[in-house]
C-alpha positions as CSV (number, residue, x, y, z in Angstrom):
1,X,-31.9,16.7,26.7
2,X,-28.6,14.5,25.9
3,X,-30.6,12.1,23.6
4,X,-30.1,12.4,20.0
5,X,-33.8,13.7,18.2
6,X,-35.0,10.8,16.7
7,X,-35.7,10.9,12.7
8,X,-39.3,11.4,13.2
9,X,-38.5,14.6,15.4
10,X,-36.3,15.6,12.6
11,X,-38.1,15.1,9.6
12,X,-41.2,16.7,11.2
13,X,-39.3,20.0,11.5
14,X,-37.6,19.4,8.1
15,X,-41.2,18.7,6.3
16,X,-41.9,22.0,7.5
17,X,-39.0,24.1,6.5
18,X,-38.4,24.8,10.1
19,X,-35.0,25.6,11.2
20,X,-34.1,23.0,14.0
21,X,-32.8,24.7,16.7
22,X,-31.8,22.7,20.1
23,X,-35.1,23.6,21.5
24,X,-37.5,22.5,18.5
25,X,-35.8,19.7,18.3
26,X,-36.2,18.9,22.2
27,X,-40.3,19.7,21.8
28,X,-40.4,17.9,19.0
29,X,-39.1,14.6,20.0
30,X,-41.7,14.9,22.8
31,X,-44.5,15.3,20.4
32,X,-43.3,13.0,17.4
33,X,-40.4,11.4,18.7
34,X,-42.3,7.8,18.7
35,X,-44.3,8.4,15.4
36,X,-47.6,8.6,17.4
37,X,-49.9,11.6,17.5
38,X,-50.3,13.7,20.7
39,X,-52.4,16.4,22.2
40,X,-51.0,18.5,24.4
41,X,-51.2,21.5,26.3
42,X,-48.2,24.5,26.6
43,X,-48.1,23.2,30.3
44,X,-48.3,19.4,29.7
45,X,-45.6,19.6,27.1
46,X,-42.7,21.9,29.7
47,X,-43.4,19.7,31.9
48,X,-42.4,16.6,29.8
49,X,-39.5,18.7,28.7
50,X,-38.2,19.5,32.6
51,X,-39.0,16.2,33.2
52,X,-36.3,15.5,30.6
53,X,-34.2,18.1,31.0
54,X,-34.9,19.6,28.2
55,X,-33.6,23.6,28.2
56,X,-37.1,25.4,27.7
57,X,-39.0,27.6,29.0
58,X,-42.8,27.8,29.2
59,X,-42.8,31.1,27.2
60,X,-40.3,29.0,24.6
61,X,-42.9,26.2,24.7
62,X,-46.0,28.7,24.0
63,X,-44.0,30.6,21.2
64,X,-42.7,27.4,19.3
65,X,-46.2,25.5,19.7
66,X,-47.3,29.0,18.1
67,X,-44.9,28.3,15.1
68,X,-45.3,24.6,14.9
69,X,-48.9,25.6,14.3
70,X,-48.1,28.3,11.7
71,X,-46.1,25.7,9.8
72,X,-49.1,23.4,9.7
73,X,-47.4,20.6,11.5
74,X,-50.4,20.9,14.6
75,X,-53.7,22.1,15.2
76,X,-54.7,24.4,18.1
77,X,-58.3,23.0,19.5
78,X,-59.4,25.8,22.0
79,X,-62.0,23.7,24.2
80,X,-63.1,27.2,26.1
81,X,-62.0,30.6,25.6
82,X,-59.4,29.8,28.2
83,X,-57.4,26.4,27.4
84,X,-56.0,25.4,24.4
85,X,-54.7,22.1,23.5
86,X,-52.4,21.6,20.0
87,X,-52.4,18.1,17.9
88,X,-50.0,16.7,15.9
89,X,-53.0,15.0,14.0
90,X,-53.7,17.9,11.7
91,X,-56.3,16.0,9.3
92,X,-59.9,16.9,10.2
93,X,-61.1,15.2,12.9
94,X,-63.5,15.2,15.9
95,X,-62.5,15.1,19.4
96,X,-63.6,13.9,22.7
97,X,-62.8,16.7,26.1
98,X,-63.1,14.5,29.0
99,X,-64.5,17.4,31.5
100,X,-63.5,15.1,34.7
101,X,-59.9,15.2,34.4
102,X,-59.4,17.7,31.3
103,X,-57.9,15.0,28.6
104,X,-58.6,15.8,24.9
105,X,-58.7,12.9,23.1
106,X,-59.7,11.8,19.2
107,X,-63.5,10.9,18.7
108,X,-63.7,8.5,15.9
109,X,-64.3,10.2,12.3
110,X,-66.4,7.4,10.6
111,X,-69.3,7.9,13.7
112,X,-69.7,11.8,12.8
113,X,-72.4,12.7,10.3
114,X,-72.8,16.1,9.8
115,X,-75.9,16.5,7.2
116,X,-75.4,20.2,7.0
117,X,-73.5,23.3,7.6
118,X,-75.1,26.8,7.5
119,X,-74.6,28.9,4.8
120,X,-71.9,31.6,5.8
121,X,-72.8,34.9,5.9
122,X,-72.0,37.3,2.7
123,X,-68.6,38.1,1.7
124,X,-67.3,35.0,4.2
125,X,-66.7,31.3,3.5
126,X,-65.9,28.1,6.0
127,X,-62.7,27.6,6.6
128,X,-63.1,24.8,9.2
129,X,-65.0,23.5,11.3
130,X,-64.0,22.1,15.1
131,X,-66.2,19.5,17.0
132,X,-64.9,19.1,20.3
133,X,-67.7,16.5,22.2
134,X,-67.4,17.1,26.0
135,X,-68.1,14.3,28.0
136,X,-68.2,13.1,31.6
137,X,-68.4,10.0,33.4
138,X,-71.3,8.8,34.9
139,X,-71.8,8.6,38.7
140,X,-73.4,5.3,38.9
């Protein structure tokens, strides 16, 4: 990647604490680069790096999404037990899965209404809580 990281890229990592190392940076001026959120998957993201020939590779991707995680700049959304996507929106906040061609994207907050949560079993306590609202298009 020959561009310099943009400021968002950089004060992302910086917010964090993160060191910036070349590949960081590169991943995270494809997730913040522009200031908008994203939701991506390991595979969607190396791709977008080789697209820009960016020096990564998947493993790199996985580990560093890992740590961008860790260091509470994303959210891992597991939609089944075998694909994940990560979010650089880490507020709470619900999201659609579009089942037809696998896109995760935000539901709007301000429609949920959640009256209730169960009471956690003894000697646990909520510590989030994930709606993920699968959807498909209709075959009319």
């Amino acid at each position: 990647m020959t561009a310099k990281p943009s400021k968002f890229a950089t004060d992302w990592l910086g917010k964090a604490g993160l060191r910036p190392t070349r590949q960081r940076l590169a991943l995270a001026e494809l997730l913040v680069g522009d200031g908008q959120h994203r939701h991506v998957t390991a595979e969607s993201l190396f791709e977008a790096a080789r697209a820009r020939r960016a020096p990564v590779s998947l493993a790199t991707v996985y580990n560093t999404l890992r740590a961008f995680c860790e260091a509470g700049l994303m959210q891992e959304v597991t939609v089944d037990g075998s694909r994940s996507y990560f979010d650089t929106n880490t507020r709470q906040h619900p999201h659609f899965f579009w089942e037809d061609d696998g896109q995760l994207t935000d539901a709007p907050s301000d429609q949920l209404v959640i009256s209730r949560f169960p009471d956690a079993p003894e000697g646990a306590e909520i510590a989030s809580v994930e709606v993920v609202i699968r959807l498909r298009r209709r075959k009319d």
